[in-house]
VMD Tcl script that builds the backbone (N, CA, C; Angstrom):
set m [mol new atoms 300]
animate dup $m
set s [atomselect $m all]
$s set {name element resname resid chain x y z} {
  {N N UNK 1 A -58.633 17.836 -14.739}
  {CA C UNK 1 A -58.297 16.622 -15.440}
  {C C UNK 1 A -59.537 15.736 -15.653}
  {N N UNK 2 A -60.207 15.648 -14.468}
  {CA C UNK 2 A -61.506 14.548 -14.743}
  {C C UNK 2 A -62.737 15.254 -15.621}
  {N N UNK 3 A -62.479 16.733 -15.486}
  {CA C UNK 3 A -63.143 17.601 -16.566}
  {C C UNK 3 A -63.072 16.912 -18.282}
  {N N UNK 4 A -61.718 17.557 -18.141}
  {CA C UNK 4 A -61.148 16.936 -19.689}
  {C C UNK 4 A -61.298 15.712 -20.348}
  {N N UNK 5 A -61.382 14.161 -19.040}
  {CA C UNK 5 A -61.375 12.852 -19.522}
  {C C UNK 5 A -62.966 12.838 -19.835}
  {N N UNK 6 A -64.192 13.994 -19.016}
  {CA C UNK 6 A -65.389 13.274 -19.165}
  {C C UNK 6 A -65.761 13.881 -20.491}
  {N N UNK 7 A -65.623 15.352 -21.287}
  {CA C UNK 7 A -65.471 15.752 -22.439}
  {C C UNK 7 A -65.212 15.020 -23.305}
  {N N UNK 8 A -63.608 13.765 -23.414}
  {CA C UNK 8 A -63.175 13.135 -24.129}
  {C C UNK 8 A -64.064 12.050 -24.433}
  {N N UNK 9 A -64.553 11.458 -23.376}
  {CA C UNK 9 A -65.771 9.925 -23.427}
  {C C UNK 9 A -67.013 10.696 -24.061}
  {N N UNK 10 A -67.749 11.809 -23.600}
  {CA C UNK 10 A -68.399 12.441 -24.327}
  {C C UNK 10 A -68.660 12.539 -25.891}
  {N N UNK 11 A -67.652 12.875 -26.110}
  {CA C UNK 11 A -67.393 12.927 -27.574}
  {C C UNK 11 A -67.414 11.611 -27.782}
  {N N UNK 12 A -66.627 10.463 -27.312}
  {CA C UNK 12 A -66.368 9.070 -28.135}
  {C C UNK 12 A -67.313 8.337 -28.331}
  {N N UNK 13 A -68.235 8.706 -27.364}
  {CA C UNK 13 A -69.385 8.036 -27.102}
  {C C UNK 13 A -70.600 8.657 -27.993}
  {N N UNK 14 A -70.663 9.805 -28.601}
  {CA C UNK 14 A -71.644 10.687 -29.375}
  {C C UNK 14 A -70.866 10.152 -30.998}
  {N N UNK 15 A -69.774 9.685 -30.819}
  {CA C UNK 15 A -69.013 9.639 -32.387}
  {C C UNK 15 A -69.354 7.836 -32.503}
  {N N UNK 16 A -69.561 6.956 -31.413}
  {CA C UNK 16 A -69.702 5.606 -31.545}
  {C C UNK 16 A -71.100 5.661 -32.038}
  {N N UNK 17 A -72.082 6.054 -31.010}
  {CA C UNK 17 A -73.505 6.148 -31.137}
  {C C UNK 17 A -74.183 6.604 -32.109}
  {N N UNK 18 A -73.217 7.619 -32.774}
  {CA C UNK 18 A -73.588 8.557 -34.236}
  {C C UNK 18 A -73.287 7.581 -35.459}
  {N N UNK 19 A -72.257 6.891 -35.443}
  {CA C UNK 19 A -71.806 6.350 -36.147}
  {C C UNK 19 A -72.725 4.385 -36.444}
  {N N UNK 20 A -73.079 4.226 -35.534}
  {CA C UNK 20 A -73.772 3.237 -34.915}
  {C C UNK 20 A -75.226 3.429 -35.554}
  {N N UNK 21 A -76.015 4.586 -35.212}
  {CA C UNK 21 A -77.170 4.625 -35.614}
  {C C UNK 21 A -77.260 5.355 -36.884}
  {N N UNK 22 A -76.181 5.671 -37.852}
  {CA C UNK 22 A -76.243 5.921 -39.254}
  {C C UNK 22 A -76.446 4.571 -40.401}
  {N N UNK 23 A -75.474 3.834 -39.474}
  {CA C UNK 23 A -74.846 2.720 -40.380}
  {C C UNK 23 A -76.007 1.510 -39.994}
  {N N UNK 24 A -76.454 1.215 -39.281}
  {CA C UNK 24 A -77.137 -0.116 -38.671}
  {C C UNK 24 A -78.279 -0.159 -39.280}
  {N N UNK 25 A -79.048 0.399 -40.077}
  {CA C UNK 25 A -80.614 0.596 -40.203}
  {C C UNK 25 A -80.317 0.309 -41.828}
  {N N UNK 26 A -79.139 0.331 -42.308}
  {CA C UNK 26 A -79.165 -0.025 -44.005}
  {C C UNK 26 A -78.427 -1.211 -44.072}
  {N N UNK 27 A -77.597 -1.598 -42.938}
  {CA C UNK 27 A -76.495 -2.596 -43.280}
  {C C UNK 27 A -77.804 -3.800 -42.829}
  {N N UNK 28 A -77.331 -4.777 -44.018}
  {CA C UNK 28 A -77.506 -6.413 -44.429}
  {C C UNK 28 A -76.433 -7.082 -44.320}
  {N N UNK 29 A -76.261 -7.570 -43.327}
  {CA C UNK 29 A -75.083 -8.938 -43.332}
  {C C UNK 29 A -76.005 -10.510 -43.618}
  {N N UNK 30 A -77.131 -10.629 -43.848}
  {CA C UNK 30 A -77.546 -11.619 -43.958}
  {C C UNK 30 A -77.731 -12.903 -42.570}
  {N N UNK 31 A -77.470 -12.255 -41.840}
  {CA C UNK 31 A -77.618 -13.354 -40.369}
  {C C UNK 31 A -78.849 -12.676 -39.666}
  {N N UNK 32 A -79.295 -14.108 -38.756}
  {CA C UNK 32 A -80.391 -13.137 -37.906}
  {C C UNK 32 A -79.954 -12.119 -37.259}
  {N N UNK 33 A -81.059 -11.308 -36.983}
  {CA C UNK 33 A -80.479 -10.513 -36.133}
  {C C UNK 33 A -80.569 -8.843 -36.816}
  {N N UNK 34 A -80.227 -9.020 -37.623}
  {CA C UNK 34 A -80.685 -7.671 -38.503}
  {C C UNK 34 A -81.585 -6.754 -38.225}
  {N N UNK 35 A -81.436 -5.491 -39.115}
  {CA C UNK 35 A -82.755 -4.800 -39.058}
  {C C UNK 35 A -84.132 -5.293 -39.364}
  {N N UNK 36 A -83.985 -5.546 -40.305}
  {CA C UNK 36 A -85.238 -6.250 -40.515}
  {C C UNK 36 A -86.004 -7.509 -40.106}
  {N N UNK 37 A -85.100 -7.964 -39.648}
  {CA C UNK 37 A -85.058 -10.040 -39.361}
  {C C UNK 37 A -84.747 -9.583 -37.954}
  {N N UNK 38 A -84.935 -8.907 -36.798}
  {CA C UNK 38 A -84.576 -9.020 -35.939}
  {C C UNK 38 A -85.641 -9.958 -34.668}
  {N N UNK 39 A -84.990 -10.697 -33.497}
  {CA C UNK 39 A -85.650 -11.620 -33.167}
  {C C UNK 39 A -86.599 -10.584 -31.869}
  {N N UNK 40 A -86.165 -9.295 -31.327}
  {CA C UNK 40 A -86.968 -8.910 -30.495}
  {C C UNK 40 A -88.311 -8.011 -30.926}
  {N N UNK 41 A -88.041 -7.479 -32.322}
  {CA C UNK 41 A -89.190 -6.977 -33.377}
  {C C UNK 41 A -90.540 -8.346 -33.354}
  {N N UNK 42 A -89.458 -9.376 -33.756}
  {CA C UNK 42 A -90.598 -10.771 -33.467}
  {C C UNK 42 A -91.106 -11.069 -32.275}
  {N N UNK 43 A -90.603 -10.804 -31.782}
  {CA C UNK 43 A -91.274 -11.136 -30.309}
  {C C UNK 43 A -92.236 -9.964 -29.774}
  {N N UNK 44 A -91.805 -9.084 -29.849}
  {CA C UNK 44 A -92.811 -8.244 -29.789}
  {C C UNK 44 A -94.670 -8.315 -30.385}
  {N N UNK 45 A -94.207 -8.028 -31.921}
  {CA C UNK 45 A -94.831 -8.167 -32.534}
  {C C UNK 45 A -95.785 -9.933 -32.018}
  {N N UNK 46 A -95.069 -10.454 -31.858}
  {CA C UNK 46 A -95.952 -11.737 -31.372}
  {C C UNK 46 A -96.670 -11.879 -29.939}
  {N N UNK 47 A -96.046 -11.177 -29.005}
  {CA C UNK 47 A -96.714 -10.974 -27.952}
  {C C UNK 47 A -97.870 -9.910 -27.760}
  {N N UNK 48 A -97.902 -8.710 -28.768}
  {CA C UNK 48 A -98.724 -7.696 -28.757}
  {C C UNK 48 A -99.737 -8.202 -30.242}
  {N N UNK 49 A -99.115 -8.814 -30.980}
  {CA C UNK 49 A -100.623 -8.681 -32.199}
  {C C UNK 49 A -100.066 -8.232 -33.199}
  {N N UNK 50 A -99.703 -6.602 -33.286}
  {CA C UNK 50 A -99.239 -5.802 -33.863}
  {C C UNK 50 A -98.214 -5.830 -34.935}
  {N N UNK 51 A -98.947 -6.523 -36.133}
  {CA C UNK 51 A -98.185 -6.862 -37.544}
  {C C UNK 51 A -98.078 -5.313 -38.038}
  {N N UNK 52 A -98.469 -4.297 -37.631}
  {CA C UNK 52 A -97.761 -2.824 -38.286}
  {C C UNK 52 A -96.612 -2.265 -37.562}
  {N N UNK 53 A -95.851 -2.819 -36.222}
  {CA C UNK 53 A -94.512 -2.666 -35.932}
  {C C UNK 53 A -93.482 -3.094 -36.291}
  {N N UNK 54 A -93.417 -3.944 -37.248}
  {CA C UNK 54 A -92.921 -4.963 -38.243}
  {C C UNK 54 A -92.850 -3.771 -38.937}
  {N N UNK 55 A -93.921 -3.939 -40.064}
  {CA C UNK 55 A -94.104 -2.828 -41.149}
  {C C UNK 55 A -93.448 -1.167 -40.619}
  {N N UNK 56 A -93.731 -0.360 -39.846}
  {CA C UNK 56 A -93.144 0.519 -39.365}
  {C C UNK 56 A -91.633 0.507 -39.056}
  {N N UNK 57 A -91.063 -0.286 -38.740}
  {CA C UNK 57 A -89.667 -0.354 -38.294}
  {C C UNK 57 A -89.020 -1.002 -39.361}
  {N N UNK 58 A -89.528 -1.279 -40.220}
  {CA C UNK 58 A -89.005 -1.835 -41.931}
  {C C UNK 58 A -88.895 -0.756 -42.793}
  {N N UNK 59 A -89.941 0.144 -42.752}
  {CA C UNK 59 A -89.968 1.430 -43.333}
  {C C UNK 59 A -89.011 2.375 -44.155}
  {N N UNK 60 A -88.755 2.644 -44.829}
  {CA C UNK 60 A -87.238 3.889 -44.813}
  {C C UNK 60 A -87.316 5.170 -44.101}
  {N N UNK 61 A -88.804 5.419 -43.877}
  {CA C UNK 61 A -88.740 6.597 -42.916}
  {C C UNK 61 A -88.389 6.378 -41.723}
  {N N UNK 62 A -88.623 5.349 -40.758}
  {CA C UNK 62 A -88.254 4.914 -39.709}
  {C C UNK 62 A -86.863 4.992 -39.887}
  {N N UNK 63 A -86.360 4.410 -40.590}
  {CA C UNK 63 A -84.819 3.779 -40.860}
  {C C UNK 63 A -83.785 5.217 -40.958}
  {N N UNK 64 A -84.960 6.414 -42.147}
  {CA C UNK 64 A -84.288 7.569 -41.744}
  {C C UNK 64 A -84.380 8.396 -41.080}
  {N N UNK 65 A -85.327 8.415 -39.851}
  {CA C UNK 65 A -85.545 9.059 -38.554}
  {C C UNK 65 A -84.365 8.577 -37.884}
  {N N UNK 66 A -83.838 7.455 -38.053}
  {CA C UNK 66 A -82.629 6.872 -37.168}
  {C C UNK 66 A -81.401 7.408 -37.284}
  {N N UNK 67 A -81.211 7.122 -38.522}
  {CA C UNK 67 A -80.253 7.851 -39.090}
  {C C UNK 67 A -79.901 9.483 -38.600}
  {N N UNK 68 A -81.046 10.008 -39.049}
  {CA C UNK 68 A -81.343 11.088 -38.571}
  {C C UNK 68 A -80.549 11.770 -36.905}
  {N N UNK 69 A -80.723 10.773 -36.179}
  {CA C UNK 69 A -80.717 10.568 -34.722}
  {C C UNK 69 A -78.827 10.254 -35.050}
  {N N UNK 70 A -78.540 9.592 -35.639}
  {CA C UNK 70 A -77.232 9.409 -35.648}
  {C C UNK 70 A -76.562 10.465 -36.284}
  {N N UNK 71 A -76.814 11.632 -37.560}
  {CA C UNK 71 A -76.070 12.498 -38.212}
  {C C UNK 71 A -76.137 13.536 -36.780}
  {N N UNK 72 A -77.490 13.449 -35.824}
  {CA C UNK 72 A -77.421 14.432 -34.858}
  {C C UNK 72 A -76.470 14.398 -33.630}
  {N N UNK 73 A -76.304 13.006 -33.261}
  {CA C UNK 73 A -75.044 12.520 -32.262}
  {C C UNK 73 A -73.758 13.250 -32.792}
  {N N UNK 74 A -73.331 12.826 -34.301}
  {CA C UNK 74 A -72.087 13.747 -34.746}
  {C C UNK 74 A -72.298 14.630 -34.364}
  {N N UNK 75 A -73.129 15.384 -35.191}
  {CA C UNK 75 A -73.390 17.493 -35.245}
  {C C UNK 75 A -72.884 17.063 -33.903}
  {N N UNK 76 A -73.122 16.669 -32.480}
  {CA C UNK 76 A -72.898 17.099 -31.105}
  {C C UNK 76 A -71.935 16.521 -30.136}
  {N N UNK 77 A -70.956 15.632 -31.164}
  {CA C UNK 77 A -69.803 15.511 -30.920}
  {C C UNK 77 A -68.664 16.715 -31.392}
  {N N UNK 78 A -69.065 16.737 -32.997}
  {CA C UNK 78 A -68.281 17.749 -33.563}
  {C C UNK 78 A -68.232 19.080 -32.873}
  {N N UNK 79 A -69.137 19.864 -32.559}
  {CA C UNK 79 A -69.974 20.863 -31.585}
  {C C UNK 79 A -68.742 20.784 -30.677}
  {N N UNK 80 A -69.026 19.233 -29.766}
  {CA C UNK 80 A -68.106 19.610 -28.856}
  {C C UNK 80 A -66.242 19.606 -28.782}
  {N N UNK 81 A -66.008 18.817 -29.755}
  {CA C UNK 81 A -64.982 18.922 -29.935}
  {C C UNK 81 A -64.232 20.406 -30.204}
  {N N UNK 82 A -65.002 21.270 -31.206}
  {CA C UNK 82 A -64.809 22.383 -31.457}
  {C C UNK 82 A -64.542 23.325 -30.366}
  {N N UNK 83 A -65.842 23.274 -29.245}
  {CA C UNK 83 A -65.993 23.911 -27.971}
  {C C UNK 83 A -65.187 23.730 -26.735}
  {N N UNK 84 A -64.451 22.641 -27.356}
  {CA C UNK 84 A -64.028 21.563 -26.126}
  {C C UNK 84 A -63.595 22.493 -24.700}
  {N N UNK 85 A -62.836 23.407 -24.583}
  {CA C UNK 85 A -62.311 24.201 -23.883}
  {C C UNK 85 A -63.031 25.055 -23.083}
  {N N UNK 86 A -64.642 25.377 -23.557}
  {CA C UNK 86 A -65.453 26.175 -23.103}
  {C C UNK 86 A -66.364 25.034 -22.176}
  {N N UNK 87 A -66.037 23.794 -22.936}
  {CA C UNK 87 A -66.879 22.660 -22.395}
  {C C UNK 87 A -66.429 22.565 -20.814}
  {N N UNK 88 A -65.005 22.045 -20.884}
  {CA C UNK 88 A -63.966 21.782 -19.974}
  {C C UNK 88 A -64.710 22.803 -18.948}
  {N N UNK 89 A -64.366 23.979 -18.951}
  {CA C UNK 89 A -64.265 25.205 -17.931}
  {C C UNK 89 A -65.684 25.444 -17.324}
  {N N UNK 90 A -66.693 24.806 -18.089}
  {CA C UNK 90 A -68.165 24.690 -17.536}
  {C C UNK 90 A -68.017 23.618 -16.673}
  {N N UNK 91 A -67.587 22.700 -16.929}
  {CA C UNK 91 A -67.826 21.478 -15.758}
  {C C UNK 91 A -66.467 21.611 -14.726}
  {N N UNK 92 A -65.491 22.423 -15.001}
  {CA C UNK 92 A -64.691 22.328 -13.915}
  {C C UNK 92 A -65.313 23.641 -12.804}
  {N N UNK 93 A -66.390 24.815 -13.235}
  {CA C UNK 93 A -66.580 25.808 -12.717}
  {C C UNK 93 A -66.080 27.043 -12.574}
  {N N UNK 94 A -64.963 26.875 -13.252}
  {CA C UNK 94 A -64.223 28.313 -13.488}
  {C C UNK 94 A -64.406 29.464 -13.784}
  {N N UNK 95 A -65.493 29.192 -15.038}
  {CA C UNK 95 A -66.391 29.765 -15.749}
  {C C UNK 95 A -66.937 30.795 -15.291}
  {N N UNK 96 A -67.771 30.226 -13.998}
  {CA C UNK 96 A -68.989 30.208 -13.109}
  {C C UNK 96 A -68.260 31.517 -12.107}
  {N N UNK 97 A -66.956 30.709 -12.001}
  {CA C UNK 97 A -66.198 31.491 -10.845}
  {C C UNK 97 A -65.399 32.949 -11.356}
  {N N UNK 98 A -65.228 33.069 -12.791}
  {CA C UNK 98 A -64.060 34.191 -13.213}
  {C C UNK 98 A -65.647 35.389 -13.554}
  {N N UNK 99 A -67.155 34.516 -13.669}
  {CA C UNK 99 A -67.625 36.077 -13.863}
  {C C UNK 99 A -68.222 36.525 -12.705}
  {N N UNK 100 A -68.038 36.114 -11.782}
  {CA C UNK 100 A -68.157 37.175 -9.905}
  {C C UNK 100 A -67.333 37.894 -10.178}
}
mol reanalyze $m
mol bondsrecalc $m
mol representation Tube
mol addrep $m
């Protein structure tokens, strides 16, 4: 059972995070805080010097390396959802135990 519930968070958590780092790097709501306008990018950038971490993390390649990182969270939710059963039986040990 605690097999099955940690599989389930697994997944929810690869489908939040996937979903999270697809969407966040293009969305503009116009408040601080944003991708681009964000206040710890500023701070950074103000404590180190470094006016090209600004520029770099504004980027679209940056933005689609992220993305990137998020279509890959799916692929490895979906993965597991598919597997789910083979998943299960690895962490309960059964697996381990039916090929002795």
């Amino acid at each position: 059972m605690v097999a099955k519930l940690t599989v389930i968070l697994f997944v929810l958590v690869c489908l939040m995070v996937g979903s999270i780092l697809i969407l966040l790097p293009w969305t503009n709501l116009g408040i601080p805080g944003d991708w681009t306008d964000n206040f710890f990018i500023t701070f950074v950038v103000d404590k180190t010097g470094f006016e090209s971490i600004k520029t770099i993390i504004s980027s679209g390649w940056f933005r689609g390396a992220i993305t990137g990182l998020g279509v890959f969270n799916l692929f490895l939710a979906f993965w597991e959802i598919v597997n789910f059963n083979q998943s299960v039986a690895i962490l309960d040990g059964s697996e381990l135990n039916a090929e002795k």
